[in-house]
C-alpha positions as CSV (number, residue, x, y, z in Angstrom):
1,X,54.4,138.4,109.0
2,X,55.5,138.9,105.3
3,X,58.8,138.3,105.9
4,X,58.3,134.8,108.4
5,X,55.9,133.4,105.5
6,X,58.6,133.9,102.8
7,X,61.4,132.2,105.1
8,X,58.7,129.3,105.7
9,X,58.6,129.2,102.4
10,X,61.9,128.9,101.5
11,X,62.5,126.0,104.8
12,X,59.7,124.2,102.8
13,X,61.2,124.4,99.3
14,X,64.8,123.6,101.0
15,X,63.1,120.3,103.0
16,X,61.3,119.2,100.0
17,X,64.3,119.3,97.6
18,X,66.2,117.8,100.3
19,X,63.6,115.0,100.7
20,X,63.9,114.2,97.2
21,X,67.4,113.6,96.6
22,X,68.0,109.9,96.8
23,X,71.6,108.7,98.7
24,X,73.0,106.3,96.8
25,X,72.6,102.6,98.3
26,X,75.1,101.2,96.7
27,X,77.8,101.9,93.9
28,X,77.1,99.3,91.0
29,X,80.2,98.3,88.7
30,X,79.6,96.6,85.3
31,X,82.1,95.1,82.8
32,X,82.1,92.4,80.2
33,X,83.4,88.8,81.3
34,X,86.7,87.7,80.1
35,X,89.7,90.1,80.2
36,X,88.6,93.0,81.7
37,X,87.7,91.1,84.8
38,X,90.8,90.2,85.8
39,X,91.6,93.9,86.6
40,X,88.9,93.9,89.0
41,X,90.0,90.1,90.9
42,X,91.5,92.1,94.3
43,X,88.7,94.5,94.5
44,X,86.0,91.8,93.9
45,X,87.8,89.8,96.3
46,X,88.5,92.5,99.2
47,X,86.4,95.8,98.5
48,X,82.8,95.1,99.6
49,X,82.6,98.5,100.6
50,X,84.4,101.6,99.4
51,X,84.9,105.0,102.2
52,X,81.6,103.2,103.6
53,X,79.9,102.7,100.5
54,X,78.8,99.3,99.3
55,X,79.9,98.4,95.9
56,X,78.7,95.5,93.6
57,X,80.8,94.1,90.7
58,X,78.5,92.4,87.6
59,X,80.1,90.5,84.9
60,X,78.7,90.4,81.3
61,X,78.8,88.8,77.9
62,X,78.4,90.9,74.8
63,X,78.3,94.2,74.1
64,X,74.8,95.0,74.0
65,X,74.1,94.7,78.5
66,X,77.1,97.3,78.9
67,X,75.5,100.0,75.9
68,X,71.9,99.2,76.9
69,X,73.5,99.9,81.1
70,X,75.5,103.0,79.7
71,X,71.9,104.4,78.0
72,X,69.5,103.7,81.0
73,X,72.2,104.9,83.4
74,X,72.0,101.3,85.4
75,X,75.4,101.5,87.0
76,X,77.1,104.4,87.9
77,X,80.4,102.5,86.9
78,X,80.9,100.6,83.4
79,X,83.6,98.8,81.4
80,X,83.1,98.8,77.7
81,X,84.9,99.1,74.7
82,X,86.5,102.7,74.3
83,X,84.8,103.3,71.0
84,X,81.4,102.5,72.2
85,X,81.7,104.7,75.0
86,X,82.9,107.4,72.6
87,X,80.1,106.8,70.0
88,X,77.0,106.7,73.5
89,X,79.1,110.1,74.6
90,X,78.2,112.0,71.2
91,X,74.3,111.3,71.3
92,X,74.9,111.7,75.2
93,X,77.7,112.5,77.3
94,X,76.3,110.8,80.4
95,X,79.5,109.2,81.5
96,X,83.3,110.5,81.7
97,X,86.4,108.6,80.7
98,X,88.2,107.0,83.9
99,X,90.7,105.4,82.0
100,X,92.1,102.7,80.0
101,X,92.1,99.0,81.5
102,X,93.0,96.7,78.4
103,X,95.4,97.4,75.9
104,X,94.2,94.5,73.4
105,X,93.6,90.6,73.6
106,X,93.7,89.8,69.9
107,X,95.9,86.8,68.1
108,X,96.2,85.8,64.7
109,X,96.6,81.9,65.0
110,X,97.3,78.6,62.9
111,X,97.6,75.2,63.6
112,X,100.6,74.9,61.8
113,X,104.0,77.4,62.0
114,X,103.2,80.4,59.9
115,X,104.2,84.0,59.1
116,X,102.3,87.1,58.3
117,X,104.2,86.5,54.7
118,X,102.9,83.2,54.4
119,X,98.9,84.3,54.4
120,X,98.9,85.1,50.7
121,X,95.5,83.6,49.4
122,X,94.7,82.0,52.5
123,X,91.0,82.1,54.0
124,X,91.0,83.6,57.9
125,X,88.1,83.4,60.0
126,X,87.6,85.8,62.8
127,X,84.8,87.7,64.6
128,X,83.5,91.1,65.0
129,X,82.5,92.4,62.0
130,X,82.0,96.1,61.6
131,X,83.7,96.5,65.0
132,X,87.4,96.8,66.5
133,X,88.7,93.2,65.9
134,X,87.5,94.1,61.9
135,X,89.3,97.5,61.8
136,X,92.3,95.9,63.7
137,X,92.7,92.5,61.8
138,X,92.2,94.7,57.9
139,X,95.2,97.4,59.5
140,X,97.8,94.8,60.5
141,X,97.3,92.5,57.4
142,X,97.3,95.5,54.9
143,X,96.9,95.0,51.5
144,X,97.7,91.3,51.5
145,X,95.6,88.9,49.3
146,X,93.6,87.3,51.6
147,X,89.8,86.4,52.4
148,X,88.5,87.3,55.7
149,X,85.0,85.0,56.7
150,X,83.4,86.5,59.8
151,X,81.4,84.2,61.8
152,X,79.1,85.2,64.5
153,X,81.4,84.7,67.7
154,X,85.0,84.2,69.3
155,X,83.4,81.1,70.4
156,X,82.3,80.0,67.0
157,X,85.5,80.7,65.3
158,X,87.3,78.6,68.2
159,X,85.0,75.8,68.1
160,X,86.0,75.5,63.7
161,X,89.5,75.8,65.1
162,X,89.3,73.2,67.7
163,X,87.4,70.4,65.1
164,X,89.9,71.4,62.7
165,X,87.7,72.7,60.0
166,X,89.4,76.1,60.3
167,X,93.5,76.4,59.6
168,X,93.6,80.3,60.5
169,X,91.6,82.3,63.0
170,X,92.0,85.5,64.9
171,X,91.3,84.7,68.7
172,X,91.6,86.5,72.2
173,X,91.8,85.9,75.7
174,X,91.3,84.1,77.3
175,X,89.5,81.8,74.7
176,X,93.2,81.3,73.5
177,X,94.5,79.8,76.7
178,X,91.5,77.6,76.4
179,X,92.3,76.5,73.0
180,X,95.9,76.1,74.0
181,X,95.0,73.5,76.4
182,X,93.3,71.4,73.7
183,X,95.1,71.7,70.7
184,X,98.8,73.0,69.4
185,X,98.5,76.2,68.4
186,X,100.8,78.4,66.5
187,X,100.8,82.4,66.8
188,X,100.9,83.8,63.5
189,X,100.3,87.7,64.6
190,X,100.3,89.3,67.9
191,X,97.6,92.1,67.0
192,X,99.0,94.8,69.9
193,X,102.7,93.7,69.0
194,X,101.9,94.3,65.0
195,X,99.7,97.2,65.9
196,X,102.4,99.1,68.2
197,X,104.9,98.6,64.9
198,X,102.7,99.7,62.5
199,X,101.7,103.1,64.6
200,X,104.7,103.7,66.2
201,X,102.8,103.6,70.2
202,X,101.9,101.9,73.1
203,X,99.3,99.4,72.0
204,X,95.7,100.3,71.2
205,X,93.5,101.1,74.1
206,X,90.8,98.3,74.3
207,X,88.7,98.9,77.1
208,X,88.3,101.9,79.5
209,X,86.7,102.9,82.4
210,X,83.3,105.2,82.3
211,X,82.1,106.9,85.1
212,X,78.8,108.5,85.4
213,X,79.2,112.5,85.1
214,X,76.8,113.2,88.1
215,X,78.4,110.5,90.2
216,X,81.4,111.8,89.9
217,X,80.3,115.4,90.4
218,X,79.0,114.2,94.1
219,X,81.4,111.3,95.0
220,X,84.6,112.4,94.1
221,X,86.6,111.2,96.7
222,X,85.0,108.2,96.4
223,X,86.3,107.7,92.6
224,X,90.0,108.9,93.3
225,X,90.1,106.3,96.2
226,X,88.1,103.1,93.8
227,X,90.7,104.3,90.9
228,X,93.3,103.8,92.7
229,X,92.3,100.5,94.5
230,X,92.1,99.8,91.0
231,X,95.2,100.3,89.9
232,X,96.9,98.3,92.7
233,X,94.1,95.6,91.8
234,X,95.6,95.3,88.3
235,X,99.0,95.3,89.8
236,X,98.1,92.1,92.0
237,X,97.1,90.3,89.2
238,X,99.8,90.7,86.8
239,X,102.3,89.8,89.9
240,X,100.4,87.4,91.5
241,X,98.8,85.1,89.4
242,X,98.4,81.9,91.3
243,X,96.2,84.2,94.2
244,X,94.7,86.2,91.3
245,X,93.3,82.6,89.5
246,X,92.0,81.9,93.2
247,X,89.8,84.8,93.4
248,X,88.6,84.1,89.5
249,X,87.5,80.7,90.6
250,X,86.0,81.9,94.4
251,X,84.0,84.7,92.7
252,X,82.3,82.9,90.2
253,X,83.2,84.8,86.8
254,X,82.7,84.2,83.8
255,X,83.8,81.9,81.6
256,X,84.2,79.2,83.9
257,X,88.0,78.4,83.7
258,X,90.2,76.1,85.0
259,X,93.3,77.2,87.6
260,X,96.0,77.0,84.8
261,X,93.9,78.8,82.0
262,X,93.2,81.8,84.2
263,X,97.1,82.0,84.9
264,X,98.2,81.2,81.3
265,X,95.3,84.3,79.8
266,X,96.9,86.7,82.5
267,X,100.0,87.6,80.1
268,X,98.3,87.7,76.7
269,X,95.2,90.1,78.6
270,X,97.5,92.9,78.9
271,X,95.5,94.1,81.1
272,X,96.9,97.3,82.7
273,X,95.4,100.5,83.8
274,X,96.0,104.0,82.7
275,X,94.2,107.1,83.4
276,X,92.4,108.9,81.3
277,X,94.6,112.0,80.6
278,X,97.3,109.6,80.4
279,X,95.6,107.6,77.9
280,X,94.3,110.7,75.8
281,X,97.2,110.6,73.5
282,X,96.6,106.5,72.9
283,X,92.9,107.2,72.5
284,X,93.3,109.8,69.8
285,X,95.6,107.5,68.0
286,X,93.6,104.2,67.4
287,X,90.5,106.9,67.5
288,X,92.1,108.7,64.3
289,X,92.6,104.8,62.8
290,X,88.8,104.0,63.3
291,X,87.9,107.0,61.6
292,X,89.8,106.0,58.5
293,X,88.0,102.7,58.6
294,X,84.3,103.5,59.9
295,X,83.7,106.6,61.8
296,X,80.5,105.8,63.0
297,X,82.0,103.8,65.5
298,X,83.2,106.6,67.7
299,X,80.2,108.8,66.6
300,X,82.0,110.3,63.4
301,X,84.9,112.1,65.4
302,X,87.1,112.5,68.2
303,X,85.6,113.1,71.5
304,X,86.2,116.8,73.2
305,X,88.2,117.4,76.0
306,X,85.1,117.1,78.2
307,X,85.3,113.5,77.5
308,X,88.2,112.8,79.8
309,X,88.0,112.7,83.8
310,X,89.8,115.5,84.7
């Protein structure tokens, strides 16, 4: 009698733990409008479902949706800057490094034909202050005499572009493309181009791929076989931009851009995707930059090995 009562037991314990543990309804992707997007067009386009497992794709503005979605745990998938997802690993290392999906969207331009030797004592305006387009735009201009004015958005800088109050601005895609379409626009620094000279690499890893830990731990198939649609995702884009500006319109996404925009930004995105232990070497190098500048934007140091999806 001992004995049944302690197998009972056990069938109970085993029935309730089983009870409790939740399938998962449905796989929800997150990533910041703009660039990153455009990685995900195919998939948004054809993958509803993924090995029989719904999947949702959200599109954001601004940083603060993807950390505040990387802190409650919100989506078991999240694009976001590769230092923020470094610095949210350190006070928690809820979600793994999938890989690396943009490899930099940042231009230096002028509405008139300039060099980086003609900026001497000229103002610039730009955005992102404290963050990566700071670090980036101070590291490519060196110790040139010029004064940097930060205003509180791409879209603000463009608008003092586009009225002409502004001669110099750093922009990105697909803003550019907008702004190309309204005004002529000179290219006075290709940040990744001036980046990959300066450090002697591939260009800086922008964006990445996180992946929550425990998802992973349970669904692992299902994030070899969404990492590889994808890669070929990115692929269709870069080779097939008139279907790829389609799908950008049909889905909705944000910003709202006309036909030509979308295919024009497709270049200048460099969107491209590279896994993580791929990209490891990449991320140690512009991590290692962003400590010289201000380490507390990757959490003070460089992320351990356990960072990386294996």
């Amino acid at each position: 009698m001992k004995r049944l009562i302690i197998v009972l037991s056990f069938m109970f314990i085993l029935i309730t733990i089983t009870g409790c543990k939740k399938d998962i309804e449905e796989v929800k992707v997150l990533m910041p409008s703009g660039a990153p997007t455009l990685g995900f067009l195919q998939m948004i386009h054809d993958d509803e479902e993924i090995m029989g497992l719904p999947v949702s794709y959200e599109s954001v503005s601004g940083p603060d949706l993807l950390n505040s979605a990387m802190t409650s745990k919100s989506h078991q998938i999240v694009v976001a800057p590769t230092n923020m997802g470094a610095k949210l690993y350190k006070i928690n290392p809820h979600y793994l490094y999938a890989g690396t999906l943009t490899f930099g969207n940042l231009y230096l331009v002028s509405n008139e034909a300039l060099s980086i030797n003609d900026l001497e004592n000229e103002t610039i305006y730009a955005f992102g202050e404290g963050g990566t387009p700071e670090i980036l735009l101070r590291k490519v201009l060196g110790d040139r005499n010029v004064s940097i004015q930060f205003l509180n958005s791409v879209n603000d800088v463009n608008y003092g572009f586009t009225t002409g109050s502004y001669k110099v601005v750093l922009l990105a895609e697909p803003v550019l493309s907008v702004t190309k379409t309204k005004k002529e626009v000179h290219t006075v620094i290709d940040i990744q181009a001036e980046y990959q000279s300066l450090m002697g690499t591939s260009s800086y890893p922008q964006a990445g791929v996180f992946i929550s830990r425990d998802f992973v731990s349970n669904n692992e198939a299902f994030v070899d076989a969404f990492l590889e649609k994808l890669q070929k995702s990115v692929e269709f884009t870069n080779t097939d931009k008139e279907s790829a500006s389609d799908y950008y319109i049909e889905a909705g996404l944000l910003p709202d851009l006309p036909k030509q925009v979308i295919i024009n930004a497709i270049p200048g995105a460099n969107i491209e995707f590279l896994n993580s232990q791929a990209s490891k070497p990449l991320i140690e190098t512009y991590f290692n930059m962003i400590l010289d500048f201000k380490g507390q934007l990757i959490g003070g140091s460089l992320p351990d090995d356990e960072f990386y999806l294996g």
